[in-house]
Each structure stands twice: as C-alpha cells, then as structure tokens.
N, C-alpha and C positions, 0 to 999 in steps of 0.2 A: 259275486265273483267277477262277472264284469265291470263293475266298476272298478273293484280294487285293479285286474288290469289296468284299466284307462289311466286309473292312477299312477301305479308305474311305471307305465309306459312316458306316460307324459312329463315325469321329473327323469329319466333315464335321458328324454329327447333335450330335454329344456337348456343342458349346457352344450348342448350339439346346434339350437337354432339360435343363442348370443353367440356362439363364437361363429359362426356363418353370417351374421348380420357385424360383427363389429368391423369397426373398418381400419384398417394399419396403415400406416403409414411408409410409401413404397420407398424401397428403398436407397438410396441415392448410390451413382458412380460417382459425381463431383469429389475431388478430395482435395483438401485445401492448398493444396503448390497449383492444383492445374487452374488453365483461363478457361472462362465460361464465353463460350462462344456462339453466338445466334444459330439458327437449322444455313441461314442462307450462308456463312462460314462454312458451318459443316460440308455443305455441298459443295462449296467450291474447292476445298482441300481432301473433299474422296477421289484416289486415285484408280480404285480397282474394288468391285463390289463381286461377288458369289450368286449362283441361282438359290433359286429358295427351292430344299424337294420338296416332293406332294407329303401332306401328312400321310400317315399308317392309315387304316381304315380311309382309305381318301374313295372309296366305289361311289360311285353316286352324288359324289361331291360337286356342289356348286356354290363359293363362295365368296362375296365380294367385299373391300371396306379399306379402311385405312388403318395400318398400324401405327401405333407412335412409341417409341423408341427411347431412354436415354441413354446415351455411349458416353465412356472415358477413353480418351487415345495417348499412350504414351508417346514419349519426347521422337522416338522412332518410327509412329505412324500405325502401330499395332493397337488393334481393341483390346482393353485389357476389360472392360466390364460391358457388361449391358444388361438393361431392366425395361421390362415395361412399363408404359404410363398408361396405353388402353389398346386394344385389338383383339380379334375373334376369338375365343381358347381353343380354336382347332388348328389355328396356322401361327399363332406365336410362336409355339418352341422351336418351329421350322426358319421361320424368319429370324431367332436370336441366334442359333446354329449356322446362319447364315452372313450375317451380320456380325458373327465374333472371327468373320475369316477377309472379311475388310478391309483394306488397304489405305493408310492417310497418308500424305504427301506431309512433312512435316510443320509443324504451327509454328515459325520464326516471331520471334519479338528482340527487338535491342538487337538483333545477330543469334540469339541464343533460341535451340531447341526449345519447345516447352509442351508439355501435355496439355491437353485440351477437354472439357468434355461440353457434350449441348445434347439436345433430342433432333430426330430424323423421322419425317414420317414419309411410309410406303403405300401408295394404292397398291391394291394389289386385285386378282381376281384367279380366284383355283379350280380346279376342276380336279377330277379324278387321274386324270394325265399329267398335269402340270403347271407351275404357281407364276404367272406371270407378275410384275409388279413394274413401279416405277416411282423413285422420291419425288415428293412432292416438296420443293424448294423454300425456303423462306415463308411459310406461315406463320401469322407473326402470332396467334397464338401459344405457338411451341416456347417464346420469346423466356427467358428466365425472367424473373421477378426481380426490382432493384432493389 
C-alpha cells in the first residue's frame, strides 16, 4: 500500500519538479523601433524616480542586494514595460511598481523623439519600515550584446 502511494505520489510530483527546474526565457521590453541604450544612458536621461514601498509581510524584514531591471521608454519619456533579469522575490514586484512610475527626459536622435529601452540596476536594502535603494550607473555587465 505504501508503495503504491510513493508511487503516485511521485509521477503526480514529476511534472511539477520539470516545470520548476525548466528555465524560460525572460521576457524582453526591447521592440524593434526603440534604441537599445547602455544603463549609463539610462541614468543620465532619468528625470524623476518613485520610492520603493516595504513589501506586505515586510515584519522582520531585513534585506539587502541588487536589482536588475529591463525598461522600455516611450518617445515621451514614460515606462511602458519592465521585466526582471535578477533580484530578491521579496522586493521585485515593489521595485517594478516603482520603476513603471519613472520619469525619462526624452532620447533625441537626428532631432527626433525616440523610444528607448536598456536595463537599470538598484542596490537597495529594506527593512520592515522602508526600501532604501540607489542605481548603480553604468555596469558594464548590464551592457546589451552586439
């Protein structure tokens, strides 16, 4: 009898630890009109950034690291998207909630508006009170690929 449990149990589990181990492919903001732009771009064309609030269950919280970021910014300086590349899963969705309220100074080329997107990353360190952070400029890991 126990066995047969084990048994089912085990093929019930089996497509719950492939799909938990397979790894996808994150999603991109870039879309093909906008320029891909370096973090140290990014930085220098953010005009106005948002706090980040404490996550929910934030009691007891102490936590520290770096987010990283990919943004699209339309030709008007507004986030239109954002995705993670890596950061803690307690303070991401606080940080993209924060980060989709973002302000960019426009990306001129030739005269002309243009959208833009790059990645941005945030040290940051939380506490049960509140999310302190600050970008960390031009890493040139963030750098897009040629």
């Amino acid at each position: 009898m126990l066995s047969r449990f084990l048994l089912v149990f085990v093929f019930a589990l089996a497509p719950s630890l492939v799909m938990a181990t397979e790894k996808k492919p994150a999603r991109t903001c870039c879309t093909s009109g906008a320029e891909r732009v370096s973090p140290k771009q990014v930085y220098a064309l953010l005009d106005k950034t948002e706090p980040i609030q404490t996550p929910c269950c934030g009691h007891g919280l102490h936590i520290e690291g770096i987010i990283v970021l990919a943004i699209a910014v339309d030709a008007d300086g507004d986030v239109t998207c954002v995705t993670v590349v890596s950061g803690h899963p307690l303070i991401i969705g606080s940080a993209i909630d924060s980060v989709r309220r973002w302000k960019f100074r426009s990306y001129v080329v030739n005269g002309l508006k243009k959208s833009f997107c790059g990645k941005v990353a945030l040290r940051y360190e939380a506490n049960e009170y509140t999310v302190k952070y600050a970008l960390v400029p031009g890493t040139p890991k963030l750098n897009f690929p040629e």
